[in-house]
C-alpha positions as CSV (number, residue, x, y, z in Angstrom):
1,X,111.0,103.4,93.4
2,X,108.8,104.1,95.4
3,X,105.5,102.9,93.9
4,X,102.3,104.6,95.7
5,X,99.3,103.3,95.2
6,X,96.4,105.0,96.0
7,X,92.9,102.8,96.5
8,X,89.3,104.3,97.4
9,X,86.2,104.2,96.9
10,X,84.2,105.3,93.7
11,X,82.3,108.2,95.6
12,X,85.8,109.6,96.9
13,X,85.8,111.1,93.5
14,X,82.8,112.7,94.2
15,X,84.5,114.7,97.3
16,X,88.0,115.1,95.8
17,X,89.8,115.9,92.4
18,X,91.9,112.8,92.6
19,X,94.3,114.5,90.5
20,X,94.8,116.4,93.3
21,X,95.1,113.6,95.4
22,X,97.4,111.9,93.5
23,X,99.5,114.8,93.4
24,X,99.5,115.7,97.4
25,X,100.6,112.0,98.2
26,X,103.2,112.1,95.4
27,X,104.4,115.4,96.6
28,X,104.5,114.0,99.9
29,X,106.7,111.6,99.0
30,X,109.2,113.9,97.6
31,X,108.8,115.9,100.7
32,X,110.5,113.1,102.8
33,X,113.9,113.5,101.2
34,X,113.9,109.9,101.0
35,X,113.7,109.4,96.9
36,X,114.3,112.1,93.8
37,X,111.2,113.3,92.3
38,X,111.6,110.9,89.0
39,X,111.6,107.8,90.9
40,X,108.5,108.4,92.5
41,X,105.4,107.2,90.8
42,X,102.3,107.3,91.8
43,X,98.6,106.1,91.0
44,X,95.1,105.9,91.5
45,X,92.1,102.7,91.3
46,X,88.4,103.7,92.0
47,X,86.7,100.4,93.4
48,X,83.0,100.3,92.4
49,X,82.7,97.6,94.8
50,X,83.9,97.1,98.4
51,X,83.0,96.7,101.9
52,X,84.0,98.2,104.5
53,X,82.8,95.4,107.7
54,X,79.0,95.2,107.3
55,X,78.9,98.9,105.6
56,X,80.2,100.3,102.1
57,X,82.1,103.2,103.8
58,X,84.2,105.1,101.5
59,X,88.3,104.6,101.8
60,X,91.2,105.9,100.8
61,X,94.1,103.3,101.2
62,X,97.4,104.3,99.7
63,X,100.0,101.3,99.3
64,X,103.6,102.2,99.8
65,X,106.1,100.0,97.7
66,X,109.5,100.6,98.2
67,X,112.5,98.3,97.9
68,X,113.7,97.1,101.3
69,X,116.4,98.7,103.2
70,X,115.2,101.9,105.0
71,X,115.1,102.1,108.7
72,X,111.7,101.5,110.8
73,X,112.1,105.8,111.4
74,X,112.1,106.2,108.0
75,X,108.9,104.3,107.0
76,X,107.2,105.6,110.0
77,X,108.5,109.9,108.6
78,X,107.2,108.9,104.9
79,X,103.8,106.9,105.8
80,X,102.6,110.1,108.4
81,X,104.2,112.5,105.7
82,X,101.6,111.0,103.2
83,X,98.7,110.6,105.7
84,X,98.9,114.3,106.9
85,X,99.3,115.5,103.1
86,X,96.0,113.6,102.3
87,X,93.7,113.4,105.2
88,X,92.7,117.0,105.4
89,X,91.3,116.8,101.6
90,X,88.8,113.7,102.7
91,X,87.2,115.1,106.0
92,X,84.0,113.1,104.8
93,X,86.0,109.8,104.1
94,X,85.4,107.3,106.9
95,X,88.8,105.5,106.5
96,X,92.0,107.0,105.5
97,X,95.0,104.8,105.5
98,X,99.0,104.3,104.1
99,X,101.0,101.6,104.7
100,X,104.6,101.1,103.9
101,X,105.2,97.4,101.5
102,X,108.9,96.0,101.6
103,X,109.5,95.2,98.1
104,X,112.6,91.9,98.0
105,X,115.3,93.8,96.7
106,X,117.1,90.4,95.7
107,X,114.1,89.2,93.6
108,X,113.3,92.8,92.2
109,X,113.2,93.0,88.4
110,X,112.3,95.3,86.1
111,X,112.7,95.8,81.9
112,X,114.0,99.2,81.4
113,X,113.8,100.6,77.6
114,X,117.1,102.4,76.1
């Protein structure tokens, strides 16, 4: 844990290696001292189709999964960590988001292979 999930638009990877995007928010992540490298992973979905209001804007949008249990402060340190990491590579995306998703840490459940 902590899954990030990084959504945008099909034309973002016309303005950015999303490798490299996928890397800055991951490394981001380990930045905030909140998780060991190995349980972060990290991810990236083009969407050929979207709207954005009454436009088709480009987006970055990068969903935050993390099991429940850390502090308001905390969410708040990892979610700008991630946004200031990223939003200087998409100074031609109109909307550039993270938001921080309490996973149920009672109902969690994963298969693990040996």
């Amino acid at each position: 844990m902590p899954h990030l999930i990084i959504e945008h638009s099909e034309d973002v990877a016309g303005q950015v290696e999303i490798t490299d995007l996928v890397d800055a928010a991951h490394e981001a992540a380990f930045s905030s001292e909140l998780f060991p490298e190995y349980d972060i992973k990290t991810r990236a979905i083009a969407y050929q189709y979207h709207r954005m209001g009454q436009t088709r804007d480009s987006f970055v949008h990068v969903a935050v999964h993390l099991l429940d249990g850390r502090s308001d402060e905390q969410k708040t340190m990892l979610s700008e960590a991630i946004l200031a990491r990223i939003e200087p590579m998409l100074p031609a995306v109109a909307s550039v988001g993270v938001e921080i998703i309490d996973i149920h840490r009672a109902s969690y459940r994963k298969r693990v292979l040996e």
